[in-house]
C-alpha positions as CSV (number, residue, x, y, z in Angstrom):
1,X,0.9,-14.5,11.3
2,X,1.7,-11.1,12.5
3,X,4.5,-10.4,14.6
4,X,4.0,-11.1,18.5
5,X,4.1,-8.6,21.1
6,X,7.1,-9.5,22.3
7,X,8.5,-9.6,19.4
8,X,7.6,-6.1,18.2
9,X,8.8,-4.7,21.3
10,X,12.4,-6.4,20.3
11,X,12.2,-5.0,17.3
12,X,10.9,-1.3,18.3
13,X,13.8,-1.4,20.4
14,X,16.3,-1.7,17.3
15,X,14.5,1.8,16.5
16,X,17.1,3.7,18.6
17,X,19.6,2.5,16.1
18,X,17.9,2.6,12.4
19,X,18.0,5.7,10.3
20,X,14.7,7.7,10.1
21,X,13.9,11.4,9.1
22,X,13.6,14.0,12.7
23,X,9.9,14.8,13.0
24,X,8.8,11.9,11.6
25,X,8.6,9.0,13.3
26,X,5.7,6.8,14.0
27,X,2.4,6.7,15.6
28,X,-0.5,5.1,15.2
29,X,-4.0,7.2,13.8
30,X,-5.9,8.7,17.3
31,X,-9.6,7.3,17.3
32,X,-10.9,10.8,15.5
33,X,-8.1,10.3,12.9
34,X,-9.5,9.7,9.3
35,X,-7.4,6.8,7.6
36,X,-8.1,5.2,3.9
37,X,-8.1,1.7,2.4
38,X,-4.8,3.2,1.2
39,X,-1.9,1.6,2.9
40,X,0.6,3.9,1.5
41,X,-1.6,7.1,2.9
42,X,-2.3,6.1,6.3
43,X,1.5,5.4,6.4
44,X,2.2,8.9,5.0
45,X,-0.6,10.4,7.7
46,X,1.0,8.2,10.6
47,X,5.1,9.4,10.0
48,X,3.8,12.8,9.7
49,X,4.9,13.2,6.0
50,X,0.7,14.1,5.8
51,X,-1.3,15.7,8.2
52,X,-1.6,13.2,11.4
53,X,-5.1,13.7,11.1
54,X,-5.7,12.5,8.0
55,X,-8.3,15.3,7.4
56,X,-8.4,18.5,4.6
57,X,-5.5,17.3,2.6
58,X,-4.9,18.9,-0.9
59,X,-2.4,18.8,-3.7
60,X,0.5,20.3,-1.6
61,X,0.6,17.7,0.9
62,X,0.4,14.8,-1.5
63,X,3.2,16.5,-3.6
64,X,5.6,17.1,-0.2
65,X,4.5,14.2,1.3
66,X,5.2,11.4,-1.8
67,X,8.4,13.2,-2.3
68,X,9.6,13.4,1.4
69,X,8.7,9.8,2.1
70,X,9.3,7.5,-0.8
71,X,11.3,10.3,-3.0
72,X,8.7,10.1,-5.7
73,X,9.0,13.2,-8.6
74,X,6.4,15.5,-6.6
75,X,4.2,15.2,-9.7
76,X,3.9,11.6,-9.2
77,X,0.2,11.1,-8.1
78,X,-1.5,14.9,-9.4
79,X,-3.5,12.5,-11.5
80,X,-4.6,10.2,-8.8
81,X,-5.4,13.4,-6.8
82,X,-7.4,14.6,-10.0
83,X,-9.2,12.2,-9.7
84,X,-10.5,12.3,-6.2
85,X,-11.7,15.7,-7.0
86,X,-13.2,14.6,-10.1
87,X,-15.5,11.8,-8.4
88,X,-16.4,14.4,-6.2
89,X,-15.4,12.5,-3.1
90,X,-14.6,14.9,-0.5
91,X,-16.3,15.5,2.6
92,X,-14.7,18.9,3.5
93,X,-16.7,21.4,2.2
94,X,-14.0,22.4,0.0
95,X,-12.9,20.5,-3.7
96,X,-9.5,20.8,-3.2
97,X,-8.7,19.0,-0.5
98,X,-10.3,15.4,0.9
99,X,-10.2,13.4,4.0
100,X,-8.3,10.0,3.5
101,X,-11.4,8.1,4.4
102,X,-13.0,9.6,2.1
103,X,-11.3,7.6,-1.0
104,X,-13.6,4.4,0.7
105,X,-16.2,5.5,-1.9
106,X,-16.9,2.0,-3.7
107,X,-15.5,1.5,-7.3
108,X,-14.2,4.9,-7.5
109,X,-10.5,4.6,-6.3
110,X,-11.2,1.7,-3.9
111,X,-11.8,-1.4,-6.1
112,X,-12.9,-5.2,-5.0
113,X,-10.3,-7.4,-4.4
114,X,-8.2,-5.0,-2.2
115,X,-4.9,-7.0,-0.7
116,X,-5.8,-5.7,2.5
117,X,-9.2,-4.7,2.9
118,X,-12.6,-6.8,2.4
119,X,-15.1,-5.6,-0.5
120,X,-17.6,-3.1,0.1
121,X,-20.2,-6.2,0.1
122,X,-18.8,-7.6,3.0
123,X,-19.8,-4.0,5.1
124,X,-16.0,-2.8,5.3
125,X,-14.0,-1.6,2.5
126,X,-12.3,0.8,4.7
127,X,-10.0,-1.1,7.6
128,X,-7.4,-3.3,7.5
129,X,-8.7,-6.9,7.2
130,X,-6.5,-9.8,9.0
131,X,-8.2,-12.6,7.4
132,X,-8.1,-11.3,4.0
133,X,-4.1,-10.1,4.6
134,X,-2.8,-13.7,5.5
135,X,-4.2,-15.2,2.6
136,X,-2.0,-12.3,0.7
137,X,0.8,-12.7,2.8
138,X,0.7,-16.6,2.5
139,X,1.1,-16.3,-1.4
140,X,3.4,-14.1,-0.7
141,X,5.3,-16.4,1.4
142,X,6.1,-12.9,3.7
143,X,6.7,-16.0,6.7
144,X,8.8,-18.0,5.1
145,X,12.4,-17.7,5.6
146,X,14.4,-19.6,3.4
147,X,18.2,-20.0,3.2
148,X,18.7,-18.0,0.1
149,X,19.1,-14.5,-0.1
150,X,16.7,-14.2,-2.5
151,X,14.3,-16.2,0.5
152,X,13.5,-12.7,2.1
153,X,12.2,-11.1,-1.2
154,X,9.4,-11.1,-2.8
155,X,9.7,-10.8,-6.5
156,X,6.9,-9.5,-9.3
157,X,6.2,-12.8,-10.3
158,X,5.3,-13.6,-7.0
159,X,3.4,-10.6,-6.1
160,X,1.5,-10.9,-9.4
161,X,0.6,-14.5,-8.6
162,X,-0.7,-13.3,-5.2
163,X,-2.6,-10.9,-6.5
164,X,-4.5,-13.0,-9.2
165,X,-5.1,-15.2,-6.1
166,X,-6.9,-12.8,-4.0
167,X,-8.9,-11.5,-6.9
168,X,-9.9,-14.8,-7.9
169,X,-11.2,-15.5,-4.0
170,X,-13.1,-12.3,-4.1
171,X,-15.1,-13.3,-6.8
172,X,-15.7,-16.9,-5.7
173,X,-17.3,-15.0,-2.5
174,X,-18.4,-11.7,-3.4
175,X,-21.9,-12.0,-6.0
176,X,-21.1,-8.3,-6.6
177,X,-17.8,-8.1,-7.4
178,X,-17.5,-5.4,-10.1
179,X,-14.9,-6.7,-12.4
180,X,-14.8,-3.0,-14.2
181,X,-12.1,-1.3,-16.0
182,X,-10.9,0.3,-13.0
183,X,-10.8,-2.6,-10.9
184,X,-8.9,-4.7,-14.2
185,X,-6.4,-2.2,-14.0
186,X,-6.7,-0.7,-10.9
187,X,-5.8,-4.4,-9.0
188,X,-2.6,-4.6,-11.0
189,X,-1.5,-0.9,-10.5
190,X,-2.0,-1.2,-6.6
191,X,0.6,-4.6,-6.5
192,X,3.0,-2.6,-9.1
193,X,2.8,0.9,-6.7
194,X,3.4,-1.1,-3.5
195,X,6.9,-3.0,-5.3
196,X,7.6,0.4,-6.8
197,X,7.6,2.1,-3.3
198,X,9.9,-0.8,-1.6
199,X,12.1,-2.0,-4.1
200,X,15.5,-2.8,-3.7
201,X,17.6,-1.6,-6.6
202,X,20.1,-3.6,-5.8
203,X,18.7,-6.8,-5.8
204,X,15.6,-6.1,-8.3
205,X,13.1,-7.2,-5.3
206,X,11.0,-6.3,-2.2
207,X,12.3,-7.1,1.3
208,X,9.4,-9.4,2.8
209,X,10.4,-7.4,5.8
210,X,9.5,-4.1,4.6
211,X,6.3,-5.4,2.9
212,X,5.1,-6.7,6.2
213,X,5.8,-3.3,8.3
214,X,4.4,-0.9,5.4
215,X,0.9,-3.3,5.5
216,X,0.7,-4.4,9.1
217,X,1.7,-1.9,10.8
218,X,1.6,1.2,8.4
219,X,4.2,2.4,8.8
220,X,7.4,2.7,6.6
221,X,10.4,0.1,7.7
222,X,13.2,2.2,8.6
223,X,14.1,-0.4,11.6
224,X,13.8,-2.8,8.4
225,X,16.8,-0.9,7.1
226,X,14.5,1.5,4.3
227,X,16.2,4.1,3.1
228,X,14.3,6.7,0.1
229,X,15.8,5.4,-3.2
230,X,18.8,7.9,-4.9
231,X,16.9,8.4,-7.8
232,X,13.5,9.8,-8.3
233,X,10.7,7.5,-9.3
234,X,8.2,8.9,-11.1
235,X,4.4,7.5,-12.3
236,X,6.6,6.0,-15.5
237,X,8.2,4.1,-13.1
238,X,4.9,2.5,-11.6
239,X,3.1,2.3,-15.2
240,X,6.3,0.2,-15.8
241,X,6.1,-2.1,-13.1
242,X,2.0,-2.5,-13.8
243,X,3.2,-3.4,-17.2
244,X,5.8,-6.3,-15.5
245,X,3.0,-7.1,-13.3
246,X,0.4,-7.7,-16.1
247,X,2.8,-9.8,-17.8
248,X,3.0,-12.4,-15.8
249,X,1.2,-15.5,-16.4
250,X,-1.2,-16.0,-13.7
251,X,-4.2,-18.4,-15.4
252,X,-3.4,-20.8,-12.3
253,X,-3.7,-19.0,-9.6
254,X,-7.2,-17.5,-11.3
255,X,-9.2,-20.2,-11.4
């Protein structure tokens, strides 16, 4: 379950104390905002490291942004961007740039069996979806605390278990899932970019905590104790951890 009220006002009050860029701290999208089904987007758009708005964004901002935030190589994601402009998915009037609700064009970047968001069948492909999240977050056992160290991570195995898991529900449920190319390796790619952007180095992992802030709430965990990794990463780094991801054995989970 999500955090309570009372708890996230305990835990917004350890904010005074965490490190966090000036100018960038968080707030939550303004009804005229335009957000994604991108988790890592709106979390950009909400700290600031995008336009608030969420509106005319071009290669630029995705380059400062990625870098500013996460400390990706600026390069990173010119080929995702390429690709919005080559499905022709803006809104704006002008090629370059897009509106981040504009990437909730079906089967072109948004694929079925989002980890976060209902299929397009279902009416909305756009917002975050409880229902579908807690099935995710079950698998990924982001509420259980052990008495391990290694209890408050959540390891590739395990995210690539939970993925399987929600793309084999989709498709029990869905009679239009479109198990395409894109969605094949797209559904991989999205678990392996999400454990690229909050790995710990140091213990080869992602903090449950951090997971749960940077889907629930959008926004990136520095109350969680996230600080940008020293080194770069770069899109070899997340085609590498797709390529962990897709390794993993996951025949239970979908069936």
């Amino acid at each position: 379950m999500k955090l309570t009220w009372f708890a996230k006002i305990f835990i917004f009050g350890l904010a005074a104390r965490a490190w966090r860029p000036e100018g960038h701290d968080w707030h939550p999208p303004l009804p005229e905002d335009s957000r994604s089904p991108c988790p890592g987007l709106n979390v950009m758009a909400n700290h600031g490291y995008l336009p608030r708005t969420g509106k005319n964004i071009d290669l630029e901002a995705i380059r400062s942004g990625v870098s500013a935030a996460y400390n990706f190589a600026p390069t990173s994601f010119d080929t995702a961007f390429q690709q919005a402009v080559d499905f022709k998915l803006t809104t704006t009037g002008n090629s370059s740039t897009f509106d981040l609700a504009d990437l909730a064009a079906h089967d072109k970047i948004e694929i079925d069996g989002s980890l976060s968001r209902n299929d397009f069948y279902f009416g909305d492909d756009l917002h975050f979806d409880q229902a579908i999240w807690m099935t995710v977050a079950e698998k990924l056992g982001l509420y259980e605390f052990g008495d391990s160290e290694m209890d408050q991570y959540v390891t590739v195995e395990t995210a690539a278990k939970a993925r399987a898991a929600r793309v084999a529900d989709a498709k029990r449920i869905n009679p239009t899932f479109n198990a395409s190319a894109n969605e094949k390796f797209g559904s991989p790619a999205t678990t392996a970019l999400y454990l690229t952007t909050l790995w710990d180095d140091e213990v080869g992992a992602a903090p449950k905590a951090w997971i749960r802030a940077f889907f629930e709430d959008e926004r990136i965990p520095y109350i969680e104790g996230y600080k940008p990794p020293k080194e770069p990463r770069t899109g070899q780094t997340i085609a590498d951890m797709t390529k962990r991801v897709m390794a993993v054995n996951v025949s239970a989970e979908s069936t």
